[in-house]
C-alpha positions in Angstrom: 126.0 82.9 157.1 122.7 82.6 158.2 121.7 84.6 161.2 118.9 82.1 162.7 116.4 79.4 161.7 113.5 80.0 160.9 113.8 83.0 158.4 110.6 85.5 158.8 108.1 85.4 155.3 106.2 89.0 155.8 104.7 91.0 153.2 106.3 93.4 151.4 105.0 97.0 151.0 104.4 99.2 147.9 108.0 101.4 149.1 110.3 98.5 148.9 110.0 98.3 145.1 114.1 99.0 144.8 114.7 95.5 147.1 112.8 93.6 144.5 114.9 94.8 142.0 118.0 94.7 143.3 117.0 90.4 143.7 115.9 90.7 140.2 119.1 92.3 139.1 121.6 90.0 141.2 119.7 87.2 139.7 120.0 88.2 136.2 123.8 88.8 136.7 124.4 85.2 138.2 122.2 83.6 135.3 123.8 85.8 132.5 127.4 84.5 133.8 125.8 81.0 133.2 125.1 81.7 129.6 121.2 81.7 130.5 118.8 84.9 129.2 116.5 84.6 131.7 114.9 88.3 132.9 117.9 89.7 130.6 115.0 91.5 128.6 112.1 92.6 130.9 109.0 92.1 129.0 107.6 93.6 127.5 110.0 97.1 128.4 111.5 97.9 131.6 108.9 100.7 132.2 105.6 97.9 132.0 107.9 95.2 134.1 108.4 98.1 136.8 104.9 98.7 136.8 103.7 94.9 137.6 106.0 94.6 140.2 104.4 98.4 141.9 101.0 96.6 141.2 101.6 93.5 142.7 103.5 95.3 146.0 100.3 97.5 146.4 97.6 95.0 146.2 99.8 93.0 148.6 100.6 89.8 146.5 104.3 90.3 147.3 106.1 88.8 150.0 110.1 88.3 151.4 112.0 86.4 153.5 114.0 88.1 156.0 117.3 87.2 157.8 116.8 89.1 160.6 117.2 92.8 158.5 118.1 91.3 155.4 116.0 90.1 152.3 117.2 87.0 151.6 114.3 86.2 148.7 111.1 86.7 147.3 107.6 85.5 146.1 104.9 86.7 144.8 101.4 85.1 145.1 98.3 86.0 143.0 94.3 84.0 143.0 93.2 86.1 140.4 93.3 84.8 136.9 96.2 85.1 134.5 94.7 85.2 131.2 97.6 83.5 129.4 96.2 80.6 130.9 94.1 78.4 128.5 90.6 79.4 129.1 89.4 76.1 130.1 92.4 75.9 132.7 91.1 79.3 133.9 87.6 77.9 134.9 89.5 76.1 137.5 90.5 77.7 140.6 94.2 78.4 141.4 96.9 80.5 142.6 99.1 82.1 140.1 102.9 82.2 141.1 105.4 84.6 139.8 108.7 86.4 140.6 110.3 83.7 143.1 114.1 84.3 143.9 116.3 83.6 146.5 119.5 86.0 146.9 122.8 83.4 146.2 124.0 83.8 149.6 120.8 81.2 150.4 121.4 78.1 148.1 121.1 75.2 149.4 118.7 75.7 151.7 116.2 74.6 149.5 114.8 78.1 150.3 113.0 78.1 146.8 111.2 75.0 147.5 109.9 76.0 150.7 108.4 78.9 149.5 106.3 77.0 146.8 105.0 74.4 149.7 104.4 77.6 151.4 102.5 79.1 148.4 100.7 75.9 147.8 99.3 75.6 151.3 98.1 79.1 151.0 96.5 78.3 147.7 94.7 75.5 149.6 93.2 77.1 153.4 93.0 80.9 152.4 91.6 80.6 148.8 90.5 77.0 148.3 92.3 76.3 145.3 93.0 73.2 143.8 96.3 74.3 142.1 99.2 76.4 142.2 100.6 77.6 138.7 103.4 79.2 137.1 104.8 80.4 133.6 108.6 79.3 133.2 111.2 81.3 130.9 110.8 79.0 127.8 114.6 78.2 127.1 115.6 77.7 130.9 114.8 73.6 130.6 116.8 73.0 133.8 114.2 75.2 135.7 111.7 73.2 134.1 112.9 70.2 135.1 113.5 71.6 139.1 109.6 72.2 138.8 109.0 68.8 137.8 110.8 67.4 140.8 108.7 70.0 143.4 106.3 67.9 142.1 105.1 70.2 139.0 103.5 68.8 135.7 104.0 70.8 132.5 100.6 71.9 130.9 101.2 74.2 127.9 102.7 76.5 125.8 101.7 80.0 125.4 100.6 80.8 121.8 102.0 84.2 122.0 106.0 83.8 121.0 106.9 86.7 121.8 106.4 86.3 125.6 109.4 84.8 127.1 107.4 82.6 130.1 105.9 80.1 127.5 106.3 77.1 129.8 103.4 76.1 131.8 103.5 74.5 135.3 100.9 73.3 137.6 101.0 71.9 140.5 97.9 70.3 142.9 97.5 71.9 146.2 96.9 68.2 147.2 100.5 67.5 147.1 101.6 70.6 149.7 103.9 69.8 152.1 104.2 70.7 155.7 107.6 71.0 156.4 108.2 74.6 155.2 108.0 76.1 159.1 111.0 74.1 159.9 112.9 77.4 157.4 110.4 79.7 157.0 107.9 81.9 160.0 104.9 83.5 158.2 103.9 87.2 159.8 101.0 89.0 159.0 97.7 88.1 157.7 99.0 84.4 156.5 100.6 83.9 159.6 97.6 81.3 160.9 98.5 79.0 157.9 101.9 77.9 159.5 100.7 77.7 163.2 98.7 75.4 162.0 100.9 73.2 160.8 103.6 74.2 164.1 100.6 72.2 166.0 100.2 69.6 163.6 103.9 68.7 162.8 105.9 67.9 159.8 109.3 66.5 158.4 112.0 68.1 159.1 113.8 70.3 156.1 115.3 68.8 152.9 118.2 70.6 150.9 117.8 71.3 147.5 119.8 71.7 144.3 120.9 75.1 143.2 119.0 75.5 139.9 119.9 78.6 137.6 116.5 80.6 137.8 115.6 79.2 141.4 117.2 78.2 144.8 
């Protein structure tokens, strides 16, 4: 059960590396037992996956929800190019999305989505972006299709085939919504971007369906 309403979004820090795996490897373990290779083979090794997720917890791209003590998901947020983007693409300014999961115990909150209006908004008041993005795991089509319906377009494929994220996703920051503070209480430095919507209201919280890959 849930403790409370809303769950706390702070950042994570460059010593809770072992949480983030522990998500990653629950995840795997629930998507393997639905016949779905998704993270089964971290890319390109174990050693190089291990050291993104260190990178991005030290530069502080990395953020969880908490349930009171516990970590009930994670996000990770990045404004800085991601060069498997077309070039072209890259001219334009956006906020790269990667590692989103939400422990089981949370579906149905629509937890996942609220997180990526969460992300969007951010995209859009702290780094003036015009879209958030995201590489999908290639043969997971009923995560693609959950990104179409949180209002994602498919852009691409990435020429390289060995990388398992082929699937490009954008979505405009234009189409944020504002209802994310009804689940989810930023802390830290983003903090201001939901007391500004607190003030300016929103709807109230919408369920979501439990898609293998995201929640």
């Amino acid at each position: 059960m849930v403790t409370r309403l809303p769950l706390t979004l702070g950042q994570a820090t460059p010593d809770e590396r072992d949480a983030i795996l522990e998500l990653l490897s629950d995840s795997i373990r629930w998507l393997q037992g639905m016949g779905i290779d998704q993270w089964g083979t971290p890319w390109p090794d174990e050693e190089r996956r291990n050291e993104r997720i260190t990178r991005d917890l030290s530069e502080g791209k990395t953020w969880f929800v908490f349930d009171g003590t516990a970590v009930a998901g994670t996000i990770t947020i990045d404004p800085n190019d991601n060069d498997i983007w077309p070039v072209e693409k890259r001219r334009e300014k956006a906020v790269y999305v990667r590692r989103v999961i939400v422990r089981r115990h949370y579906a149905g909150l629509g937890l996942g989505a609220r997180l990526l209006d969460w992300a969007a908004d951010v995209a859009a008041r702290a780094h003036e972006a015009s879209w958030i993005r995201i590489d999908v795991w290639t043969t997971n089509r009923r995560l693609h299709a959950y990104y179409r319906r949180q209002g994602f377009r498919y852009r691409d494929l990435v020429d390289d085939p060995d990388y398992p994220s082929r699937a490009l996703f954008e979505r405009s920051t234009d189409k944020r919504r504002h209802e994310y503070h009804a689940l989810l209480r930023p802390t830290g430095p983003l903090a201001h971007v939901a007391a500004t919507h607190r003030r300016t209201g929103g709807d109230s919280v919408r369920a979501a369906v439990s898609i293998p890959g995201m929640s």
